[in-house]
C-alpha positions in Angstrom: 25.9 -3.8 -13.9 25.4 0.1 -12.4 24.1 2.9 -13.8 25.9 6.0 -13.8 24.4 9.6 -14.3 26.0 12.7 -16.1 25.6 16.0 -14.7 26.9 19.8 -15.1 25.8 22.8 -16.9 25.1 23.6 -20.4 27.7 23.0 -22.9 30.3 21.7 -20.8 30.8 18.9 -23.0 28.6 15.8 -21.5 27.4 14.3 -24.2 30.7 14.7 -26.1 32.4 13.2 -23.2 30.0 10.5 -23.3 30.6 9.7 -27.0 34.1 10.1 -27.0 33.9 7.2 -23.9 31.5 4.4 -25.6 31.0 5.4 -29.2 27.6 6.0 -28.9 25.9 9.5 -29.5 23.2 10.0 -26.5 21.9 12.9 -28.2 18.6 11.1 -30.3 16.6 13.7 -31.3 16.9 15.7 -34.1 16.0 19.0 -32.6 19.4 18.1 -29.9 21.3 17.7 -33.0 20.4 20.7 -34.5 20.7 22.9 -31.8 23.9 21.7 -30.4 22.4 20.5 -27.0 20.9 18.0 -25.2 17.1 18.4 -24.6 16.0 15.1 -23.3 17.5 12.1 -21.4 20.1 10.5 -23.9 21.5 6.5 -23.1 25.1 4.8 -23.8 26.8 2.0 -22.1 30.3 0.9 -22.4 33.1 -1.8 -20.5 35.4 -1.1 -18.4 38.9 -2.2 -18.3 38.2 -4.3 -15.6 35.0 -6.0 -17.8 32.2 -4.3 -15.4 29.5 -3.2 -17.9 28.0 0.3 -16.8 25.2 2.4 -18.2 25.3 6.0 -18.9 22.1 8.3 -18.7 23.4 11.7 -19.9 20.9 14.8 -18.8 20.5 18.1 -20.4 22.2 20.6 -18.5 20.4 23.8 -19.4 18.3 25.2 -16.7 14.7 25.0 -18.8 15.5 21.2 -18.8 16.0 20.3 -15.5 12.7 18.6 -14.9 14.3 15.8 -17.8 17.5 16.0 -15.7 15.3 14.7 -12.9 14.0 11.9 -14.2 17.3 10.8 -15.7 19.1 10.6 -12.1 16.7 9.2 -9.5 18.5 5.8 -9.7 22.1 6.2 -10.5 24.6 4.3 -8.6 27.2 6.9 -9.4 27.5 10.4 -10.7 30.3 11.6 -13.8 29.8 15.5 -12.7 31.4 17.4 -15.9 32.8 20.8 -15.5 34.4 23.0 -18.1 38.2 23.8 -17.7 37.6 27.0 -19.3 34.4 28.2 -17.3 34.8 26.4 -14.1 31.5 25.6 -11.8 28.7 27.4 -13.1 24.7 28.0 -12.3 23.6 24.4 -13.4 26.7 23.3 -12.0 25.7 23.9 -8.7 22.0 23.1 -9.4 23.1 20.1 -10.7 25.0 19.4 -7.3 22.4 20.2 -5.2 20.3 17.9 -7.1 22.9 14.8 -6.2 23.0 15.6 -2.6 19.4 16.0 -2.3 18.9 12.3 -4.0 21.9 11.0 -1.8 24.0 10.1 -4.6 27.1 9.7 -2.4 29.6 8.7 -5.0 31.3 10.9 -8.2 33.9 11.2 -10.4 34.3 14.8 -11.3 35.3 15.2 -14.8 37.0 18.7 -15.8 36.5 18.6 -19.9 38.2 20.8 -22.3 41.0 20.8 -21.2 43.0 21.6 -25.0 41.1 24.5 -24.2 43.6 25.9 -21.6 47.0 26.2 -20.6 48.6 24.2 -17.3 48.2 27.2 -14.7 44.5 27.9 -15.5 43.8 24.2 -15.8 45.6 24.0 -11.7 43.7 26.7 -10.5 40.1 26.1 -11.7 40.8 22.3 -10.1 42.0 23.9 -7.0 38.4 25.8 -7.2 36.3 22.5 -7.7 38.2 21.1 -5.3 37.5 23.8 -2.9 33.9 23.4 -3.9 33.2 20.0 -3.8 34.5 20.1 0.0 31.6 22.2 0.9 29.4 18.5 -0.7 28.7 15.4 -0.1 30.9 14.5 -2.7 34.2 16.2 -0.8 36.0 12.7 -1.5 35.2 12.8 -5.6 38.4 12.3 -7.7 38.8 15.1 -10.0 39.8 13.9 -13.7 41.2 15.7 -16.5 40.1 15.0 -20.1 39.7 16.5 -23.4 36.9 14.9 -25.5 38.4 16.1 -28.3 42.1 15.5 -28.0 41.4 12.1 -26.0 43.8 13.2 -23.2 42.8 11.8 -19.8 39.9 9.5 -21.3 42.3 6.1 -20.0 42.3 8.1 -16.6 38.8 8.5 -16.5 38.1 5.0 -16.8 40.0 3.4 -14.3 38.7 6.1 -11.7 35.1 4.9 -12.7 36.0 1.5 -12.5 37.8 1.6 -9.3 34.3 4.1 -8.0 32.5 1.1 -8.9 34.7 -1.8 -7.2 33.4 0.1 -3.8 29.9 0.4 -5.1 27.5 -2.1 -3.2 25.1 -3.7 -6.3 21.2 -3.4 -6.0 19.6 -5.4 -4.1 17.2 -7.7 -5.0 14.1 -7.3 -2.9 11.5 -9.2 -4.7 9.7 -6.6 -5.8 10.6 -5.0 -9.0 9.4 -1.3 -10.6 10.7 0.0 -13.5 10.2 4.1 -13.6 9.4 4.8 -17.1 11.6 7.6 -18.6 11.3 6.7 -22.8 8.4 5.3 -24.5 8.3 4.3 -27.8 7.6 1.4 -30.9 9.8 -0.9 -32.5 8.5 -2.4 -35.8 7.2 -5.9 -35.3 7.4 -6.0 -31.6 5.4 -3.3 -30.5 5.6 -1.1 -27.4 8.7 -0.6 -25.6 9.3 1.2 -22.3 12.8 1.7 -20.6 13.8 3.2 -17.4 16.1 2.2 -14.8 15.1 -1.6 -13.1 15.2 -1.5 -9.3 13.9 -3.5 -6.8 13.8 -7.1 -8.2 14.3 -8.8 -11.4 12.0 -8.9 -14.4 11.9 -11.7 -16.5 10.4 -12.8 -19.6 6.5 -14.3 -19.4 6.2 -12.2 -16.0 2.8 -10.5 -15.9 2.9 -6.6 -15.0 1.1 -3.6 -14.2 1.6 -0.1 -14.5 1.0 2.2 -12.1 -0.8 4.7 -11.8 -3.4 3.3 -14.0 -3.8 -0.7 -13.2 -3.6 -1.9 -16.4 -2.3 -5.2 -16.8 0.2 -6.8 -19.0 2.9 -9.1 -19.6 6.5 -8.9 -20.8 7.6 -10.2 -24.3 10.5 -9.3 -24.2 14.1 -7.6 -22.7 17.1 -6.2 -23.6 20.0 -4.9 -22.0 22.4 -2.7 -24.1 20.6 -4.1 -27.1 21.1 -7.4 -26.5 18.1 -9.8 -25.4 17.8 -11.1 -22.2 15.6 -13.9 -20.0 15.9 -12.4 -17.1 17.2 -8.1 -15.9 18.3 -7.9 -12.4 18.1 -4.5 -10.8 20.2 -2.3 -11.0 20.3 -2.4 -15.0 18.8 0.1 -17.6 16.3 -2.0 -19.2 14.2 -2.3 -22.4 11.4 -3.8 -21.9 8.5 -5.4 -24.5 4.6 -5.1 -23.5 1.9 -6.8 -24.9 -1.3 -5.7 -25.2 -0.6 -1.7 -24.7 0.0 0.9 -27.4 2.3 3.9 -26.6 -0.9 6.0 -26.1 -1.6 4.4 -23.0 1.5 4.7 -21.4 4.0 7.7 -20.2 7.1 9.0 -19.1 6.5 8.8 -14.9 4.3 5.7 -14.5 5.9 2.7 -13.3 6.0 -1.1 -14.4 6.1 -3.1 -11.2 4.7 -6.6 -9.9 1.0 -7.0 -9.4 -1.3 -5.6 -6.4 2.2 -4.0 -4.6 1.9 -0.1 -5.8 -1.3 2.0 -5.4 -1.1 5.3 -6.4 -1.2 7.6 -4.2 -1.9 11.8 -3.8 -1.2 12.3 -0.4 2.3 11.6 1.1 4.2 12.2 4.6 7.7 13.6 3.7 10.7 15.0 5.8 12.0 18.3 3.6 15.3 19.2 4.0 15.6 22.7 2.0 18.9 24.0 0.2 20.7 26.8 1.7 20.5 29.4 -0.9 17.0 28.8 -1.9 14.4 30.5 -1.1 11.8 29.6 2.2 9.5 27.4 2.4 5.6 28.2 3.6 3.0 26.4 4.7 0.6 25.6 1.8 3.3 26.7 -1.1 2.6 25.2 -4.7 5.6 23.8 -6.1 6.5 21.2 -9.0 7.2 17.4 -7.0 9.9 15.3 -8.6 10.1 11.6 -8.1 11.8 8.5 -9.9 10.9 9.9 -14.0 7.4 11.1 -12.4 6.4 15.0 -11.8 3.6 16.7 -10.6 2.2 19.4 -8.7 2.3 19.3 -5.1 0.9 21.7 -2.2 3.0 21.7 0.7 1.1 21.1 4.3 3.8 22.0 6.5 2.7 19.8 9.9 5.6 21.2 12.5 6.3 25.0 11.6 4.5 28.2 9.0 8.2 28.9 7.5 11.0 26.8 6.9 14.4 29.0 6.1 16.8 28.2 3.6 19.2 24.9 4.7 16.2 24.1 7.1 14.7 20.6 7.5 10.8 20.0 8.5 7.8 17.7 8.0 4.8 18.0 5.5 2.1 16.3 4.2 2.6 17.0 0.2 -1.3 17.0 -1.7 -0.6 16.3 -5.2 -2.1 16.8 -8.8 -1.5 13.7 -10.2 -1.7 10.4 -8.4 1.7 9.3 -8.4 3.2 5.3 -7.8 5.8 5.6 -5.1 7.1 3.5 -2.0 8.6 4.5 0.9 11.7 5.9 1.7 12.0 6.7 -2.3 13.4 10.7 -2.7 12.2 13.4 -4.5 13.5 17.1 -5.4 10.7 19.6 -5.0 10.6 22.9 -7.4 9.7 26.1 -7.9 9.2 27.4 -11.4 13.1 28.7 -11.7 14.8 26.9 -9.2 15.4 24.3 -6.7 13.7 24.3 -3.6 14.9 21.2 -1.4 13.9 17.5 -1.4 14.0 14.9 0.7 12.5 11.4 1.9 8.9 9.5 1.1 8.1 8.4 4.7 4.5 7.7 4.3 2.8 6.8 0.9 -0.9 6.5 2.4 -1.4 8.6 5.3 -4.1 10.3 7.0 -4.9 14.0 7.3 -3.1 15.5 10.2 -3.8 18.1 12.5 -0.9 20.5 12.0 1.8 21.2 14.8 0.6 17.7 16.9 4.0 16.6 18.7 2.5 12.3 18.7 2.3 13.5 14.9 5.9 14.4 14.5 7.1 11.7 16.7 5.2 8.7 14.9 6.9 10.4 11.7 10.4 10.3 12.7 9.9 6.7 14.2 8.7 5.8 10.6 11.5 7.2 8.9 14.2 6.2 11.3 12.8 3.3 13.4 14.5 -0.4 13.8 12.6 -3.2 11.4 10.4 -4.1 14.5 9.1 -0.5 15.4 8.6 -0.1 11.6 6.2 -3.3 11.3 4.6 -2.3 14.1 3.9 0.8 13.0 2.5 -0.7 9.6 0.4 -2.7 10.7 -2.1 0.0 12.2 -5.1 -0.1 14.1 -6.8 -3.4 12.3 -5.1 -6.8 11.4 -2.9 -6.5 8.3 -1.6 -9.6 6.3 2.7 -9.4 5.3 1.9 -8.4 2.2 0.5 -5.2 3.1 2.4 -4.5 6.0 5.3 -5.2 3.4 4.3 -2.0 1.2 3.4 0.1 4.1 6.9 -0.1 5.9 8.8 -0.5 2.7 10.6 -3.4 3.9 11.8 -6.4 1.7 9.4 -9.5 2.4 12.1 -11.5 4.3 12.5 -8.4 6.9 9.0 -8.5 7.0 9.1 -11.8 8.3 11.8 -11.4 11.0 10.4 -8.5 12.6 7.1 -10.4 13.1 8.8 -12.9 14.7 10.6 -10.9 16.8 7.6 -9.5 17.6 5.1 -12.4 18.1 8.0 -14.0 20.5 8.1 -10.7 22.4 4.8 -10.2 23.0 4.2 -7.3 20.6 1.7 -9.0 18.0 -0.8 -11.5 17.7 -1.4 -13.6 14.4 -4.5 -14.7 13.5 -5.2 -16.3 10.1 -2.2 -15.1 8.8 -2.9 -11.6 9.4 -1.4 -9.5 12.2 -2.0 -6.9 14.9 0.1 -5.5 17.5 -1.0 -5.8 21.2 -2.0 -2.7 21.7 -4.2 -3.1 18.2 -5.6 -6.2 19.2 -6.2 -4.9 22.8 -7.9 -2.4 20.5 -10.0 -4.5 18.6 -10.9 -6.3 22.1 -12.1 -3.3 23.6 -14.0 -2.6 20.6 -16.1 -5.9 20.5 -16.6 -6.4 23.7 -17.3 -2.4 24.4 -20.1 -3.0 21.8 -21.7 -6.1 23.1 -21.9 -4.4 26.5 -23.9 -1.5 24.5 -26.3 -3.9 23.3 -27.0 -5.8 26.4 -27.5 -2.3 28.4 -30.1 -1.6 25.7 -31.9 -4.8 24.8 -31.4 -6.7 28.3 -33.6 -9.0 27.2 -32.0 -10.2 24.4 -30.1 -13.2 24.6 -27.0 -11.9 22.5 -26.1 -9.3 19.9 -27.2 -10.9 15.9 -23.9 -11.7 14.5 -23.8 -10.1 11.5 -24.5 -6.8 13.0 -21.6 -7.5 15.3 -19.2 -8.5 12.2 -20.4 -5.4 10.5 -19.5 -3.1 13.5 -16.0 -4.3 13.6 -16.0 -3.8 9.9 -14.0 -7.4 9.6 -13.8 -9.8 6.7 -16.0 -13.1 7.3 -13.2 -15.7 7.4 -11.1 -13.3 10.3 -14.4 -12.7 12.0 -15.0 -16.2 12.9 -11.6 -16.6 13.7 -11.8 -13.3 16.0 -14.9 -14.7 17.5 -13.3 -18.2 18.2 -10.6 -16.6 19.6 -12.4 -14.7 22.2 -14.5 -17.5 22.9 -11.3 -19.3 23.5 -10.5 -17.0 26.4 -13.7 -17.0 28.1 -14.8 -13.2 27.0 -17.8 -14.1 24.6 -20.6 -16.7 24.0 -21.8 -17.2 20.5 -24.1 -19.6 18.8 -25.2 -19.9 15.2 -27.0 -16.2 15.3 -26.0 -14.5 18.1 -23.2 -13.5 20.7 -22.9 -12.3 24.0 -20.4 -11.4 26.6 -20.0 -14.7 28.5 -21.1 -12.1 32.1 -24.3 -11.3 30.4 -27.7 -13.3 31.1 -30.9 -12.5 30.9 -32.6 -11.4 33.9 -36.4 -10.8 34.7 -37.9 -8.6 36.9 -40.5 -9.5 39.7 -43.3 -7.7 37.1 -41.8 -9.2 34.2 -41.4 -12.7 35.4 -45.4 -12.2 36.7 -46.3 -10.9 33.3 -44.8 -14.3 31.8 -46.5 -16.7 34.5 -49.4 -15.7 33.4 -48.5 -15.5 29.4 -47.6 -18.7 29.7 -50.0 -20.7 31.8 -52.6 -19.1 29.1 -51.0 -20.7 26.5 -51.0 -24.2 28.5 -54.8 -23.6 29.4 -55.8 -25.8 26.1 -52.4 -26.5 24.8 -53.3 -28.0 21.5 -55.3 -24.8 20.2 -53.7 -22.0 21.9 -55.4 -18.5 22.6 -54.2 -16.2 19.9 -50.4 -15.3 20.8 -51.3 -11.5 19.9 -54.7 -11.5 22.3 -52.6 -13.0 25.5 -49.9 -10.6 24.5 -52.4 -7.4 25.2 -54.7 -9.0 27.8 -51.4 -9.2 30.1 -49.4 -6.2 29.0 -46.2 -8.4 27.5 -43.7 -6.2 26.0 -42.0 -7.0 22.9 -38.7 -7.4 24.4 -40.4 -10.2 27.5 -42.2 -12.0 24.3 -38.4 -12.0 22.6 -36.5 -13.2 26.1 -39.2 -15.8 26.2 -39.2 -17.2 22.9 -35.3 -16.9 23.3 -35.0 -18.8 26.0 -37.2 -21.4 24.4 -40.1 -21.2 26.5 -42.6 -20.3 24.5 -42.1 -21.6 20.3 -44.0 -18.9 17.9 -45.4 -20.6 14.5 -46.2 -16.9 13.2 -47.6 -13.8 14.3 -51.1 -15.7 15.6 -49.9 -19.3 16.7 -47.5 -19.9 19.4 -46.8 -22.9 21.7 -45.5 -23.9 25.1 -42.1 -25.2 23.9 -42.6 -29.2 25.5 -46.6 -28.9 23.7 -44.7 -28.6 20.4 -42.1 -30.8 21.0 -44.8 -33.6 21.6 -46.8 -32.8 18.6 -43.7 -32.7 16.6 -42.8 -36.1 18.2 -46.4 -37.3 16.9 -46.3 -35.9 13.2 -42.7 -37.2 12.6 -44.3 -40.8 14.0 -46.9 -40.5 11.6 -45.1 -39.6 8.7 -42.7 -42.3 9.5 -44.9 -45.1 9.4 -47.3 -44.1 6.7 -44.5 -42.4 4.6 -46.7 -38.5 4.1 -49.3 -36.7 5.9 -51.8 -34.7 4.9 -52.7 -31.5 6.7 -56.5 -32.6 7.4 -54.7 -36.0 9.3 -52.5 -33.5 11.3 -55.8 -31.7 12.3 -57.3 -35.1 13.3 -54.0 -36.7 15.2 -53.7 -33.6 17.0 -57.0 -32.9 18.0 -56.7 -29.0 16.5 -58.8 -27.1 13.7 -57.1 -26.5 10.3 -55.7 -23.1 11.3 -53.2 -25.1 13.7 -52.3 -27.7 11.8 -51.7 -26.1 8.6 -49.2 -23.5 11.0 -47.9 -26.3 12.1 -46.9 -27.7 9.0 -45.8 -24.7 7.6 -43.6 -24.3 10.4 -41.8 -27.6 10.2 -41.2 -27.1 6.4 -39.3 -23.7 7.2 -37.5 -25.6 9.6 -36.9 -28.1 7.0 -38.4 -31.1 9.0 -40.6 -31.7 6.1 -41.1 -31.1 2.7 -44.1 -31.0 1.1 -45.2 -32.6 -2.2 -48.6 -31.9 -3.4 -50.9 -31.8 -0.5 -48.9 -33.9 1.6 -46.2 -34.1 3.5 -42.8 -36.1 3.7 -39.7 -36.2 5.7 -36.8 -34.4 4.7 
């Protein structure tokens, strides 16, 4: 099924054309009928002679209405562009035009209405003036198609050209990941809220849960319908109706989108390349004007990044900061605005970028690889500076999943990425991320010396990595012989502790204090200050396992501990518990030792204690 997309100025007879093709009047409100003229975005749908159903989304034409126009056209496969017989191309008919080549729509069928209203030579020279026109277009291949609405003439024509259009048409793809743009909004009594827009991107299907963006809110569909009939499943490509539960029409609008779960976040801030139109008006750097996207507007402030003034039918980069957040992906279009006319429009190439510095040349040149670069360069460029699952690296290049997937192939075959747990980096990121670890252990050995490695979770939190990559990370670079780590700390594997003369002197004599009456130790703060033992020489010590501290007063040479240990386990062993007065008689110490002891070995979970004894654990 495709979509196709009126177009043309006021009064030129769309929405009659449209009626007097399916049957259906697009005009739904009562203020259009009153007044003669379309106002908002109106629907039909008909079958061809060939049985292709199509859609038709006729737009208002009138100048004031444009911004509806917009959000009626964004995913059309082809465009019926109606001009008057009796007027010819018009304001709105060039507009209008502008607006089609701006959103690439590359196919039309030009429809010259009225055509009871004049006679055979007027009717040949105003086509010979389109037809001069439309070679100035895109669209210099468009057939041009008599008709009168009224009369009927022309209206067989008119359908085979659109049918045989469509025969050449490639259908939407189905990428996986659907998003409906929301352009109507409304309740149908005894099934609720109904949204319908344009489905592109995937398929939706009954059951599926949903969220709409911007906003987050979460819901699933009850039901769909295509040209009012019910449907399990809406491929893209298809105007759609679509059921929500759970959500009133108060908490939706026209411009928000209906798409999968966790794939959109809104955005305020996008990298676009801007094409202007000829006979507009320039461009400057930090000019307001209205952004048009899918069915979403908004204001936007344009940051031009390579130039101060772009002249009319000039093309440039910018940074757009917008109003509203708004749910896009890249390599969507948009039309930007001014308050009367059309300023230019062009390609999404980056829908969560950074602030740039302006008129930067790596800038520009990492902004035309996004937009125009091969699958491979694109993925690499997604992926950034940290390590980036599919999923994510999915919505930043705007490349279907199974693309996704080749390119890292390609890459992690070449050489140009490294996987680990499922999440990527290029080389040059995880030569990054290398340099970064290892750059920050050296730090800390050149200030603590002394220590035997850097804690771990100071090291994780430096990197800024997730726990389950960060062991990973740290296995891997363990792996290659960069880093030693234990339980609590890491270090380089070319850093060790080293002492000097002093130091190692200042220790000696630490240490054969502490052996001097090895069972009741010298207070571990009094030998600290009698022989001037810094902080960091009492840490490398007790590191290193020399010397084992019970708390801030009780420390041991580590083989005097390990023997009393050996003896308390024994005892506990054969006699099942120990008291704290029996540790102070088997190891010949006062109270103050043995009850350190003790609480020492239940932190180290040894023992246990129960009541005033002592058991194993």
């Amino acid at each position: 099924m495709y979509v196709v997309g009126t177009a043309g100025h006021i009064d030129h007879g769309k929405s009659t054309l449209v009626q007097a093709l399916t049957g259906i009047d697009p005009d739904r409100l009562a203020e259009e009928k009153e007044r003669g003229m379309t106002i908002d975005l109106g629907f039909a749908w008909l079958t061809l002679p060939s049985g292709r159903e199509i859609s038709i989304v006729d737009v208002p034409g009138h100048e004031r209405f444009i911004k509806n126009m917009l959000a009626g056209v964004g995913a059309i496969d082809l465009a019926l562009l109606v001009i008057a017989a009796d007027e010819g191309v018009m304001p709105q008919t060039e507009e209008h035009l502008a607006i089609l080549e701006l959103l690439r729509v590359r196919r039309a069928i030009i429809a010259l209405t009225k055509i009871d209203l004049v006679d055979s030579d007027w009717l040949a020279l105003v086509r010979e003036d389109v037809a001069a026109r439309m070679e100035e277009s895109s669209l210099a291949d468009a057939p041009i198609v008599p008709v009168s609405s009224v009369t009927r003439i022309g209206l067989p024509e008119l359908l085979v050209a659109l049918d045989a259009a469509l025969a050449e048409t490639q259908p939407r793809e189905d990428f996986g990941r659907p998003r409906l743009p929301i352009d109507r909004v409304f309740t149908v009594a005894g099934f609720g809220t109904v949204v319908t827009g344009t489905l592109i991107g995937g398929s939706l299907r009954v059951g599926q849960e949903v969220e709409i963006q911007p906003g987050g809110d979460r819901t699933r569909v009850r039901g769909l319908q295509m040209h009012k009939r019910k449907v399990d499943v809406a491929p893209p490509g298809n105007r759609v109706a679509v059921n929500l539960t759970m959500l009133a029409t108060t908490d939706l609008a026209r411009g928000q989108v209906v798409t999968m779960p966790g794939w959109m976040r809104p955005t305020r801030v996008l990298d676009v390349a801007i094409r202007t139109l000829p006979k507009a008006r320039a461009l400057v750097h930090n000019a307001v004007a209205t952004f048009h996207t899918g069915s979403a507007e908004t204001v936007a402030r344009v940051q031009l990044l390579d130039t101060d003034l772009v002249r009319p039918g000039e093309s440039c980069w910018a940074q757009l900061r917008l109003e509203d957040p708004v749910a896009v992906a890249k390599g969507d279009l948009f039309v930007l605005r001014s308050s009367d006319e059309t300023i230019g429009g062009g390609e999404i190439v980056d829908v969560q970028p950074p602030r740039h510095r302006r008129k930067q040349p790596a800038v520009i040149d990492a902004l035309r690889l996004l937009q125009r670069g091969t699958p491979e360069e694109l993925v690499a460029q997604a992926i950034g500076r940290e390590l980036a699952p599919p999923a994510e690296i999915a919505r930043r290049s705007g490349l279907p999943a199974d693309a996704v997937a080749e390119a890292l192939a390609q890459l992690l075959a070449s050489g140009g990425a490294v996987e680990l747990g499922g999440h990527y980096a290029t080389n040059v990121g995880w030569g990054r991320l290398v340099s970064q670890a290892t750059e920050t252990l050296a730090s800390y050995h050149r200030t603590w010396p002394l220590r035997a490695g850097m804690p771990r979770e100071e090291l994780k939190s430096r990197l800024g990595m997730q726990s389950r990559l960060y062991g990973l990370f740290l296995d891997r670079l363990a792996g290659d012989g960069k880093i030693v780590q234990s339980e609590t700390t890491v270090r380089l594997a070319s850093h060790e502790v080293r002492l000097s003369a002093a130091q190692e002197a200042r220790a000696r004599s630490l240490l054969a204090a502490l052996g001097a009456d090895s069972h009741s130790p010298p207070a571990l703060s009094e030998l600290v200050e009698q022989f001037g033992v810094e902080p960091e020489l009492l840490g490398a010590l007790i590191e290193r396992r020399e010397i084992v501290r019970l708390n801030d007063s009780v420390a041991y040479l580590a083989d005097t501990y390990d023997e009393l240990v050996r003896r308390i386990v024994g005892r506990i062993r054969d006699a099942g518990a120990v008291t704290v007065a029996e540790v102070r008689d088997l190891t010949g110490t006062s109270r103050k030792y043995a009850l350190a002891l003790m609480e020492h070995l239940d932190e180290q979970k040894v023992t246990r204690r129960v009541g005033d004894t002592r058991v194993l654990r």
